[in-house]
VMD Tcl script that draws the C-alpha trace (Angstrom):
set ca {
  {-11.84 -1.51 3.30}
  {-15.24 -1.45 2.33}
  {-15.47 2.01 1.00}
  {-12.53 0.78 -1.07}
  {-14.59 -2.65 -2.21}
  {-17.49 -0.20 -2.82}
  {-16.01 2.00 -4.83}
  {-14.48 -0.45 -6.80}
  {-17.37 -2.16 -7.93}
  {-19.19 1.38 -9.09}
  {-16.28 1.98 -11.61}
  {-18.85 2.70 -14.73}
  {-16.01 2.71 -16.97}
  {-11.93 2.82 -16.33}
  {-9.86 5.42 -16.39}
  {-6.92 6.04 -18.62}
  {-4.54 6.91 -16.16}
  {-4.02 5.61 -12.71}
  {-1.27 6.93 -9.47}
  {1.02 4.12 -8.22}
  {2.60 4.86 -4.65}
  {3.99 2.44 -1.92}
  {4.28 3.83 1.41}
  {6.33 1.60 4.07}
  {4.82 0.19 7.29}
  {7.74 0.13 9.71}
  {7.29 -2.73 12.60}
  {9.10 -3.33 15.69}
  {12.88 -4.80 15.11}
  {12.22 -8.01 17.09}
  {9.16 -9.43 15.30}
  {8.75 -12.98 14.75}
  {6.70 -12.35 11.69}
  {8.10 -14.24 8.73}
  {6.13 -11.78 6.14}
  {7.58 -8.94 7.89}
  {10.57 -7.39 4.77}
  {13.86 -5.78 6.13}
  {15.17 -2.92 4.23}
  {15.05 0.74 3.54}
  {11.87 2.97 5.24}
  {11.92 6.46 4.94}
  {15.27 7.12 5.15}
  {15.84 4.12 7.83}
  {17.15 0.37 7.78}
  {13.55 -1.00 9.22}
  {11.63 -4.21 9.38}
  {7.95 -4.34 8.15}
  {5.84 -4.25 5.21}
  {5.23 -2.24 2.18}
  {1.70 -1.00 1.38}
  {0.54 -0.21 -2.68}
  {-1.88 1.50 -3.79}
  {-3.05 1.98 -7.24}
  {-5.37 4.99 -7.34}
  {-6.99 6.84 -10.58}
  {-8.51 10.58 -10.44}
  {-11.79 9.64 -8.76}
  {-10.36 8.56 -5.89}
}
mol new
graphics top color blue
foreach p $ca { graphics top sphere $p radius 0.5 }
foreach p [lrange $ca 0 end-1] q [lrange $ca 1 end] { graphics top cylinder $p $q radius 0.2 }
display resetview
């Protein structure tokens, strides 16, 4: 995370185009975690989280 902050902040000036991707984060079925989605995961029915990126060609 903080090579990610750093990075961030040395941006001298933006690109004009940037990657979007979300990967998913599969979890164990019996979680008690209320943030925790339920849906499709690489090609499974899966609870857990979705992670997003947005990425340019410097990264």
């Amino acid at each position: 995370m903080k090579y990610i902050e750093h990075s961030i902040h040395e941006e001298s000036f933006p690109t004009l185009c940037k990657w979007i991707d979300a990967k998913p984060l599969p979890i164990g079925r019996h979680t008690k975690d209320k943030n925790a989605g339920f849906g499709s995961a690489a090609g499974l029915i899966a609870a857990g989280y979705k992670l997003h990126v947005i990425a340019d060609s410097r990264q």
